[in-house]
VOKEDREN-651342 format. One record per residue (C-alpha): chain; residue in three letters; x, y, z; residue number from 1. Coordinates in Angstrom, 2 decimals, m for minus. Layout:
<rs>
  cadena  residuo     east    north       up  num
       A      ALA        X        Y        Z  NUM
...
</rs>
This chain:
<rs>
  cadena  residuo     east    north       up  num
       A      UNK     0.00     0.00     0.00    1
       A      UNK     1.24     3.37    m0.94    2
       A      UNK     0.19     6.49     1.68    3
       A      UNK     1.43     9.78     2.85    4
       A      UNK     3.43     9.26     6.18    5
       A      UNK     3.76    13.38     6.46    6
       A      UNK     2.83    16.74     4.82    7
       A      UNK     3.47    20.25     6.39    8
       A      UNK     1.03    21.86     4.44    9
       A      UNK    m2.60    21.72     4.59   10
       A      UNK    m4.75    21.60     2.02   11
       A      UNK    m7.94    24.33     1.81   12
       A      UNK   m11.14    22.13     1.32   13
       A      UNK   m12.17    24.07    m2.13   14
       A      UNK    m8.75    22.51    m3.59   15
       A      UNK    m9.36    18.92    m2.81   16
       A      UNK   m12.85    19.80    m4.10   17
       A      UNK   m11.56    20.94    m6.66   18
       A      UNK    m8.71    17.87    m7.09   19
       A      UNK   m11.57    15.44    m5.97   20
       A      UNK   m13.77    16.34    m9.16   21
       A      UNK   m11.05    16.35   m11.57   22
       A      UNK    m9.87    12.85   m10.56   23
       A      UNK   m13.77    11.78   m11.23   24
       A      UNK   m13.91    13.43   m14.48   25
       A      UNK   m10.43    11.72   m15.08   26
       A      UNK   m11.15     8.14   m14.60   27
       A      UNK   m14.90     9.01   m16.70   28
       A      UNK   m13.10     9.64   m19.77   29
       A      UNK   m13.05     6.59   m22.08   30
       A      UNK   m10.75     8.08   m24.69   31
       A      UNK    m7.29     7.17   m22.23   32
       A      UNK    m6.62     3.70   m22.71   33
       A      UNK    m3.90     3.38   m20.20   34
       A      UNK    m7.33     3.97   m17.17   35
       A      UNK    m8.29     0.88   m19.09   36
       A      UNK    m5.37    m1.18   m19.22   37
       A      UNK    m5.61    m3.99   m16.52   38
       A      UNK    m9.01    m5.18   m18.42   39
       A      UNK    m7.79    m5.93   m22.11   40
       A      UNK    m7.15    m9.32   m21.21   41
       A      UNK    m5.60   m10.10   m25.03   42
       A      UNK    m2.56    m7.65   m24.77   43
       A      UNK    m1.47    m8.95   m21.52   44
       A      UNK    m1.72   m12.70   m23.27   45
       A      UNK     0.22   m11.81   m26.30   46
       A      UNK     2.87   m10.19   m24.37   47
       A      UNK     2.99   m13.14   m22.18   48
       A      UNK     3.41   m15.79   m25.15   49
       A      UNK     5.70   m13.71   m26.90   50
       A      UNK     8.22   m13.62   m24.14   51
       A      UNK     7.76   m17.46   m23.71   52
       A      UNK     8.92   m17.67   m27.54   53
       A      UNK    12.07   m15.36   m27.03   54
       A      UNK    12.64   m17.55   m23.52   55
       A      UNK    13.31   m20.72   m25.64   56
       A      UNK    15.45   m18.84   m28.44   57
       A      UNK    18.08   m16.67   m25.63   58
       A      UNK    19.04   m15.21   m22.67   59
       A      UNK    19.38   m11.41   m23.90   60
       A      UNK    16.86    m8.78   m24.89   61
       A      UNK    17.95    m5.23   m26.21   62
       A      UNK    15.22    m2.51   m26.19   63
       A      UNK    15.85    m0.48   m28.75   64
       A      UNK    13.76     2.78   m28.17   65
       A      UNK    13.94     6.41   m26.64   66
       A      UNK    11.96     8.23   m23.97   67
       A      UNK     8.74     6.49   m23.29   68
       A      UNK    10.01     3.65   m24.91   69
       A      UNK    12.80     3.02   m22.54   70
       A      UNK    12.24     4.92   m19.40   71
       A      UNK     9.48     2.51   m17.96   72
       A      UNK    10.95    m0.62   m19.16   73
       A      UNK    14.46     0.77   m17.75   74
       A      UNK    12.55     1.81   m14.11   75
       A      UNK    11.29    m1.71   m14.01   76
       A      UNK    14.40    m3.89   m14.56   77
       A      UNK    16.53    m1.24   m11.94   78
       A      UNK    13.88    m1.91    m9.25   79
       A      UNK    13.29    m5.62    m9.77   80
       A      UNK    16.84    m6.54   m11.07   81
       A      UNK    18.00    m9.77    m9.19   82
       A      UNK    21.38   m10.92    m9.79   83
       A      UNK    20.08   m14.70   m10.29   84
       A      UNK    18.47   m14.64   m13.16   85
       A      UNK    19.73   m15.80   m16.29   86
       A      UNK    18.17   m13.50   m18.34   87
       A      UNK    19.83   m10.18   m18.90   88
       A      UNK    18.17    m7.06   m20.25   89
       A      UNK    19.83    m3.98   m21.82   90
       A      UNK    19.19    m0.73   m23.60   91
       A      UNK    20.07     0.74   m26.90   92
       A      UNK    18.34     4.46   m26.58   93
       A      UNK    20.55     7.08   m26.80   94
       A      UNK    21.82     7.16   m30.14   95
       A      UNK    25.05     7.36   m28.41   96
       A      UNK    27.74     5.91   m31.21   97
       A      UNK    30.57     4.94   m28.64   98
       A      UNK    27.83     3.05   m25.98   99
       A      UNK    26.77     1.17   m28.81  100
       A      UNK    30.00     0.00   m29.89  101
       A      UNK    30.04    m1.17   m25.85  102
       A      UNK    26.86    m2.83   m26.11  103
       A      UNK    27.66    m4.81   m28.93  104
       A      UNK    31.07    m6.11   m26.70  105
       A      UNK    28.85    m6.54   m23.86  106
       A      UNK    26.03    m9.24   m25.79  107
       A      UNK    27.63   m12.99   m25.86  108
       A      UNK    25.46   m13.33   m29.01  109
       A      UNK    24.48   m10.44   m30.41  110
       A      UNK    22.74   m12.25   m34.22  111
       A      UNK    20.79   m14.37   m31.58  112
       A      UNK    20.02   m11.64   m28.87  113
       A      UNK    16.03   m10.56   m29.08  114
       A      UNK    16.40    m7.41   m30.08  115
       A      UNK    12.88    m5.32   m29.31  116
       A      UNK    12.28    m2.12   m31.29  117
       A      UNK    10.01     0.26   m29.94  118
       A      UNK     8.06     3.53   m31.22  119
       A      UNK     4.67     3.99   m31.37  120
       A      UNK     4.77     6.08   m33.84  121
       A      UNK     6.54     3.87   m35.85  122
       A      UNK     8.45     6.58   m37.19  123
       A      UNK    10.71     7.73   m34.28  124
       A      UNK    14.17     8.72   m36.17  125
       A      UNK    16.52     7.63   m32.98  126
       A      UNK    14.74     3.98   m33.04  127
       A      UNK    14.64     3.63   m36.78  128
       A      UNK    18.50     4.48   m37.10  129
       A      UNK    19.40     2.67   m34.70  130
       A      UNK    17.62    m0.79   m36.37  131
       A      UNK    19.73     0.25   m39.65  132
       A      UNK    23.04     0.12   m37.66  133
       A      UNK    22.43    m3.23   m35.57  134
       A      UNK    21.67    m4.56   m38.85  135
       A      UNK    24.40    m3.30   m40.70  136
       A      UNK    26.87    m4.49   m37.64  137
       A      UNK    25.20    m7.87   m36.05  138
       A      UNK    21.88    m8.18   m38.95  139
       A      UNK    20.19   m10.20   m36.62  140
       A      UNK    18.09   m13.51   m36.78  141
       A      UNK    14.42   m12.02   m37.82  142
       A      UNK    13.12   m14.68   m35.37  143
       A      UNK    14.52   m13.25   m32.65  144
       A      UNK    13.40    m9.44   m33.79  145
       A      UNK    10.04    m7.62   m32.15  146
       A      UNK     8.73    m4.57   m32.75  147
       A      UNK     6.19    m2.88   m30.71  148
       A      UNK     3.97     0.20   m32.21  149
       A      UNK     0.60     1.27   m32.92  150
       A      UNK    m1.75    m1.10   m35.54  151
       A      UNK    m1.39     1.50   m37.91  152
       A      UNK     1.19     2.14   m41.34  153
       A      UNK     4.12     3.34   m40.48  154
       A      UNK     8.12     2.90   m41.34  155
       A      UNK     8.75     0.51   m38.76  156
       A      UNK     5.77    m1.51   m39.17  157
       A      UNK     5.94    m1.56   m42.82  158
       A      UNK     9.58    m3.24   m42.66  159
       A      UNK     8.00    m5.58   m39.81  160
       A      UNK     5.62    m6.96   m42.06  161
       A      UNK     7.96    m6.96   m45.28  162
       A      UNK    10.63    m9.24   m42.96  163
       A      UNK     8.03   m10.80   m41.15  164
       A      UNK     8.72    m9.58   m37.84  165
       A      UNK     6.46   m10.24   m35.07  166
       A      UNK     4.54    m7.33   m33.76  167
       A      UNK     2.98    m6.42   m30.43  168
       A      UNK     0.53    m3.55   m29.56  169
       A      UNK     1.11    m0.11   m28.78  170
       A      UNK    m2.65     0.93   m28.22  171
       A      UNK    m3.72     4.13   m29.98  172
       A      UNK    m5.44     5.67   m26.94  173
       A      UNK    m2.54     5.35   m24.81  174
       A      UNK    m0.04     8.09   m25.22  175
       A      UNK     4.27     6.75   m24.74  176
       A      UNK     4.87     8.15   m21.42  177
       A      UNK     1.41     6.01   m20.15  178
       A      UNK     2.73     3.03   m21.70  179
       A      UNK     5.00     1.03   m19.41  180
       A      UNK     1.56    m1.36   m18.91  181
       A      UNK     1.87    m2.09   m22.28  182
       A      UNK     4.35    m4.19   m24.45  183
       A      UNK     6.43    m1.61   m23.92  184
       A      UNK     7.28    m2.32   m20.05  185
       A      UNK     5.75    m5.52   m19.82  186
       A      UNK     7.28    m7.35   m22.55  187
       A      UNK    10.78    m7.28   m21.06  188
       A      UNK     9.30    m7.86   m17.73  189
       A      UNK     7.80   m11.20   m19.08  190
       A      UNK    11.03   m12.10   m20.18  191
       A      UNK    12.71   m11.76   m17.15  192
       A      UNK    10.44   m13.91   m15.51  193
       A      UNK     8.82   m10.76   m13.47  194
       A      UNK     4.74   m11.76   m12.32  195
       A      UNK     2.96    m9.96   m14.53  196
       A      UNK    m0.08   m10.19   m12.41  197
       A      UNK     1.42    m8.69    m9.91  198
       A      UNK     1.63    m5.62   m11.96  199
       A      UNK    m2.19    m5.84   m12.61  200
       A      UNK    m2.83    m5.87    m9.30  201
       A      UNK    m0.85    m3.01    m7.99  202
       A      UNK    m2.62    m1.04   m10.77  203
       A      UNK    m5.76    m2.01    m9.55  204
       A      UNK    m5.00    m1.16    m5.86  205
       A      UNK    m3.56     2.51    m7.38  206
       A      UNK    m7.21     2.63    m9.31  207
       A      UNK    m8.94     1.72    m5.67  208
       A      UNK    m6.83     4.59    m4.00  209
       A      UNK    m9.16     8.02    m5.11  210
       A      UNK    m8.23     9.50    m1.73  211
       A      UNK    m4.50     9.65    m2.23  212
       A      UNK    m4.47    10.32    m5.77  213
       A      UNK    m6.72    13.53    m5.02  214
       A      UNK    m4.85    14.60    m2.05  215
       A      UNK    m1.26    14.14    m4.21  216
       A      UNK    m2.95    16.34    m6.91  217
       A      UNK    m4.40    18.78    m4.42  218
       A      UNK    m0.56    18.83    m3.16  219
       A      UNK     0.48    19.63    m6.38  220
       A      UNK    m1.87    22.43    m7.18  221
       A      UNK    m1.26    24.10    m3.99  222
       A      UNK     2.56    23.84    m4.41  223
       A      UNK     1.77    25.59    m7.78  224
       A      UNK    m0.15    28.64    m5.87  225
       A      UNK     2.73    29.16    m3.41  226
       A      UNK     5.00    29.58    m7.15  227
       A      UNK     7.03    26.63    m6.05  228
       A      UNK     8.53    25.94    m9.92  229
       A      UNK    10.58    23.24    m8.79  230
       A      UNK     8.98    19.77    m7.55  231
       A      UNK    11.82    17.81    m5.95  232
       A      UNK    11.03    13.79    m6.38  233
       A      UNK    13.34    12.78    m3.18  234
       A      UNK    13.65     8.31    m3.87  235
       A      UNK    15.01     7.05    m0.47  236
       A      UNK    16.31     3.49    m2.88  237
       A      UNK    19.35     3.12    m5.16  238
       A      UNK    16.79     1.48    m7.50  239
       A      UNK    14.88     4.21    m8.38  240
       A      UNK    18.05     6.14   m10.79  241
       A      UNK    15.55     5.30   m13.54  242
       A      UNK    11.92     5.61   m12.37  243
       A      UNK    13.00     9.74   m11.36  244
       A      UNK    14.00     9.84   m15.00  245
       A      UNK    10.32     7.87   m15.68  246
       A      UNK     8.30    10.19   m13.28  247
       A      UNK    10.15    13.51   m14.83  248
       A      UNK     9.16    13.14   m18.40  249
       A      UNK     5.56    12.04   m17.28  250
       A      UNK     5.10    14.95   m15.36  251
       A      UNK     7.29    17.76   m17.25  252
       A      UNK     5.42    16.72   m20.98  253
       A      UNK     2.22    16.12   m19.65  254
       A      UNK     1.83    19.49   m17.31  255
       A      UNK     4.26    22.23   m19.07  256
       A      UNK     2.05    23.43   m21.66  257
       A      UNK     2.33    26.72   m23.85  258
       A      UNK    m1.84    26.88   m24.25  259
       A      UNK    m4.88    25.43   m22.72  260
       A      UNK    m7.76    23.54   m24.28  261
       A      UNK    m9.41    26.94   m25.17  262
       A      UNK    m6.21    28.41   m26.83  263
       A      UNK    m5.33    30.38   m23.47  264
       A      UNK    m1.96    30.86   m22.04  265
       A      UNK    m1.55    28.08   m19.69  266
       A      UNK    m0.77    27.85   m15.85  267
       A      UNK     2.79    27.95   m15.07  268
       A      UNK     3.65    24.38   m13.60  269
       A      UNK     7.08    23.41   m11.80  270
       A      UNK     9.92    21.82   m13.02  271
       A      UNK    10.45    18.04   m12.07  272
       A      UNK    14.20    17.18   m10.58  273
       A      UNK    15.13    13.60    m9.31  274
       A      UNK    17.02    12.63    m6.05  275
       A      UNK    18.27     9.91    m4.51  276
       A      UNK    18.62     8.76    m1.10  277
       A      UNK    21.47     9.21     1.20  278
       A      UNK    23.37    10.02    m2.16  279
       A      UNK    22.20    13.23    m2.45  280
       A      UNK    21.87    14.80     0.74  281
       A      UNK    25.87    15.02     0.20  282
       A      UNK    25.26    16.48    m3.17  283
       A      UNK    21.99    19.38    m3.11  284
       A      UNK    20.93    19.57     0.49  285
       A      UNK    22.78    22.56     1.01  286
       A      UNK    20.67    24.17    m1.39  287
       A      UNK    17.23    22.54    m0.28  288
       A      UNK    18.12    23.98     3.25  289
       A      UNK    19.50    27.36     2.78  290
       A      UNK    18.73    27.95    m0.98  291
       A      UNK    15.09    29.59    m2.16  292
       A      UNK    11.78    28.42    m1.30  293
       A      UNK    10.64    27.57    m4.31  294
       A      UNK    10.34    24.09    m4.18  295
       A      UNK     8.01    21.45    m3.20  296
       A      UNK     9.86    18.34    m2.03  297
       A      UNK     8.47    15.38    m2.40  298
       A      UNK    10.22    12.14     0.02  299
       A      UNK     9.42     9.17    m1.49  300
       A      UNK    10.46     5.76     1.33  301
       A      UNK    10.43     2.22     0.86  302
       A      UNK     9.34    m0.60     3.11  303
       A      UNK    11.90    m2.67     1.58  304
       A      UNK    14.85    m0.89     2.07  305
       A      UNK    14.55     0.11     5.71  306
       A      UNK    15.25    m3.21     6.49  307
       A      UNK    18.48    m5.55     6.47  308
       A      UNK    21.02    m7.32     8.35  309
       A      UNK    21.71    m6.27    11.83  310
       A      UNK    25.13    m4.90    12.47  311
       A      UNK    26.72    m6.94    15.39  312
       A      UNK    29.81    m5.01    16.12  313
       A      UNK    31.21    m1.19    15.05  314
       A      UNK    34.70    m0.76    14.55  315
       A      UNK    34.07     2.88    16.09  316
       A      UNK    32.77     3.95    19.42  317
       A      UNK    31.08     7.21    18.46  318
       A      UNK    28.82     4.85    16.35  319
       A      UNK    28.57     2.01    18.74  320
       A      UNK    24.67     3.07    18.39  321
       A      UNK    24.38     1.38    15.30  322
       A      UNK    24.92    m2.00    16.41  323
       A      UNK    21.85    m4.03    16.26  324
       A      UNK    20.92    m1.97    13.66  325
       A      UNK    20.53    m2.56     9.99  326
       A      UNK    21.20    m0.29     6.89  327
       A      UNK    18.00     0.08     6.01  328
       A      UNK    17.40     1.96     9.53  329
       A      UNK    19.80     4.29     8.98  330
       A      UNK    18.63     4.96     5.51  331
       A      UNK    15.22     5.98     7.09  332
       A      UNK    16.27     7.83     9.96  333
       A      UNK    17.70     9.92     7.72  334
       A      UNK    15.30    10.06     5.63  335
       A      UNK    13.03    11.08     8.16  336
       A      UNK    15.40    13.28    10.05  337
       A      UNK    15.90    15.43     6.22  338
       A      UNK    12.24    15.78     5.81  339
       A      UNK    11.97    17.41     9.04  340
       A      UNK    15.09    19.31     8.99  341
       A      UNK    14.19    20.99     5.73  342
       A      UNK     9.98    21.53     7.05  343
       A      UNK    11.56    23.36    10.38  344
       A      UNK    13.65    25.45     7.64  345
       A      UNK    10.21    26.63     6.21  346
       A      UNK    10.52    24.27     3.13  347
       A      UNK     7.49    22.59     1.70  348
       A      UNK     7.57    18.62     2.36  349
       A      UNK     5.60    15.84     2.06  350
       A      UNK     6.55    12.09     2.53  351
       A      UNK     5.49     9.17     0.58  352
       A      UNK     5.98     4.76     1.82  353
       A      UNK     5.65     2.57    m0.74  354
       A      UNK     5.16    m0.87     1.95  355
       A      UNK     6.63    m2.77    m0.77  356
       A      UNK     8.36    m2.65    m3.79  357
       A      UNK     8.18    m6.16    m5.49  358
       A      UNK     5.90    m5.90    m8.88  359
       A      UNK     2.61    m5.04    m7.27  360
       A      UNK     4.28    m2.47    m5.31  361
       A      UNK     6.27    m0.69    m8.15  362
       A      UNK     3.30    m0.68   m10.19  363
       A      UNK     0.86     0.81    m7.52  364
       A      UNK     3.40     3.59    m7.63  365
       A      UNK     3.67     4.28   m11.10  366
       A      UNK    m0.16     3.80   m11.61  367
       A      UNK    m0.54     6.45    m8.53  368
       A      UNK     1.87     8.96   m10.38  369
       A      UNK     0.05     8.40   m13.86  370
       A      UNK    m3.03     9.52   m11.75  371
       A      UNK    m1.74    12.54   m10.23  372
       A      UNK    m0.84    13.68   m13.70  373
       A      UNK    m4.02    12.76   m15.17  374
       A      UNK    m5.98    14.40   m12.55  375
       A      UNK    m3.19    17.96   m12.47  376
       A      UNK    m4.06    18.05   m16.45  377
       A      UNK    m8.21    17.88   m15.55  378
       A      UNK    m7.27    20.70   m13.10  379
       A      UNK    m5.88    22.96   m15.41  380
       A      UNK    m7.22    22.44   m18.34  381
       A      UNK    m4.69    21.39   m20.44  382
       A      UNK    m4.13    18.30   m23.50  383
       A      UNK    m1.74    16.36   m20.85  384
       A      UNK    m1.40    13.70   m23.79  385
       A      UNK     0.43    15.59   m26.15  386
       A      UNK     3.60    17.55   m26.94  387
       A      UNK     3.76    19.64   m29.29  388
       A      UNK     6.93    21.59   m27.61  389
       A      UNK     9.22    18.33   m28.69  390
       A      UNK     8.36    18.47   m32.20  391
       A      UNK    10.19    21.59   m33.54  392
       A      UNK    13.62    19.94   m32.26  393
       A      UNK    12.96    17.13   m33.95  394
       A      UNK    11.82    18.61   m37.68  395
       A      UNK    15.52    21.30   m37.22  396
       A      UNK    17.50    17.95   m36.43  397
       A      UNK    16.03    16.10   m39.57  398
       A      UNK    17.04    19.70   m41.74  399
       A      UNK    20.86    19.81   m40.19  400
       A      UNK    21.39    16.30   m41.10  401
       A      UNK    19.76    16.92   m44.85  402
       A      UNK    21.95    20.01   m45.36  403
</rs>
């Protein structure tokens, strides 16, 4: 289960009104697939067949894809990595020429890896290029080759079909950042043996938890009337490197919008910035503490890693408190002991515990945070589904590399 331990900052009862009846006209809408997800009982069965196939054919998956593409599928396998398993899972989604020279060196069998290309548009340049290289360098056995995209024509499903490729769903209604449900998170999950019933459930528990979700977005909102631009996303696990990166393009291209649905300027919304743990409190606290207050900081705890070994002995005597202790204490004493240092400072805090963090756990949270978004775009009446901000970038890259 996934609650708020602490806030300093109470919320007026005309914002969670107002939060409360957003989140209902939210979860109304039938046009957002990903509200819909657990229930389409054939994409969950495809995805789980064709990770069985890819089981019997190798050991190693490459996702080759770029944003919402990789980001979930990437949060996933840092949070649930185990160090048993056989199978191994990596990334090509940078377009970075040297780290794909590395990941080449690092596959045993790179013509029998399954390699996984992802873009629901089908048309994504990064993805696209990068299938012309690894064919060019490894040219890969077809059988052994997925791609995952919309139903629709495209480049990417085009070749698919000319080679033969097999092909999994990318929805229509369900925008790339709100896909890690999908094939696009769940197929590598499959494969690494994760229970992907556990994910539906932890979905379903998010979908159960109206209360939180509205109070999170009523958070949000008020943060937003105090002109706090920055909302700090404080992870209190080394396994969450990837799911800030996740959370900050869900919230940063779903809320930062130029115009609202009536052609309006849009509200100003705050900046998303990741954190983790113990690691940085020796890296920004300084900052946090003494810096401006123009931040909303957001601690987010897990069950799971407040607990551990006990320490029997300490080599030191100024720390001879520790013993009997674990790790996982210390981590949350000081996660707890930040929170309240920085709230007694003035700053705005609320705390988060996830009670576990196993595959119904980490998909509770990410289902939660999908919510929040949803329910912030309802509020202020924005298109959280698109952006149109990204798209100039891409059309100047396509003209420097024609000229």
């Amino acid at each position: 289960m996934l609650k708020i331990v602490s806030t300093n900052r109470e919320i007026s009862d005309s914002v969670l009104l107002k939060a409360h009846d957003a989140f209902l006209k939210l979860v109304a809408r039938k046009d957002l697939g990903y509200l819909q997800i657990q229930d389409r009982e054939h994409l969950w069965s495809e995805v789980q067949k064709r990770a069985q196939e890819l089981n019997s054919l190798t050991q190693e998956m490459v996702i080759v894809g770029i944003g919402g593409s990789s980001l979930g599928p990437r949060a996933i396998d840092e949070a649930l990595e185990s160090p048993a398993r056989a199978q191994k899972l990596y990334f090509c989604d940078n377009v970075d020429g040297l780290e794909f020279d590395r990941l080449l060196q690092r596959l045993k069998n790179p013509k029998k890896a399954a390699w996984v290309f992802v873009s629901k548009s089908g048309s994504t340049i990064e993805t696209l290029t990068s299938l012309d290289f690894i064919f060019q360098e490894v040219n890969p056995d077809l059988e052994v080759c997925t791609i995952v995209s919309e139903n629709k024509s495209s480049p990417l499903v085009e070749w698919a079909q000319k080679h033969r490729v097999a092909q999994l769903e990318i929805p229509v209604d369900i925008g790339g950042r709100f896909s890690v449900f999908t094939a696009v998170g769940m197929l590598p999950a499959a494969f690494l043996g994760l229970n992907l019933e556990g994910f539906r459930q932890g979905i379903k528990k998010a979908r159960q938890q109206s209360a939180l979700v509205t109070e999170l977005a009523a958070q949000a909102w008020a943060s937003f009337e105090r002109q706090e631009w920055v909302t700090f996303f404080w992870f209190y696990s080394s396994s969450c490197r990837f799911f800030g990166g996740w959370l900050q393009q869900l919230w940063a291209e779903s809320l930062a919008k130029k115009e609202d649905l009536y052609g309006k300027p849009a509200p100003r919304v705050s900046f998303p910035v990741g954190a983790i743990g113990a690691i940085d409190q020796h890296s920004v606290l300084q900052q946090l503490m003494e810096g401006a207050r123009d931040k909303w900081l957001v601690f987010i705890r897990f069950a799971d890693t407040e607990k551990g070994k006990s320490l029997k002995k300490s080599h030191f005597s100024d720390y001879a408190f520790m013993q009997g202790k674990t790790l996982g204490q210390l981590l949350g004493a000081e996660a707890q002991a930040t929170a309240e240092s920085l709230a007694s400072e003035g700053a705005s805090v609320l705390t988060l515990k996830l009670e576990s963090s196993q595959e119904e756990g980490l998909a509770h949270l990410m289902m939660a945070w999908m919510l929040v978004v949803g329910t912030l775009g309802e509020m202020l009446e924005i298109d959280a589904y698109n952006q149109p901000g990204v798209e100039l970038g891409k059309r100047l890259a396509k003209k420097i590399l024609n000229s």
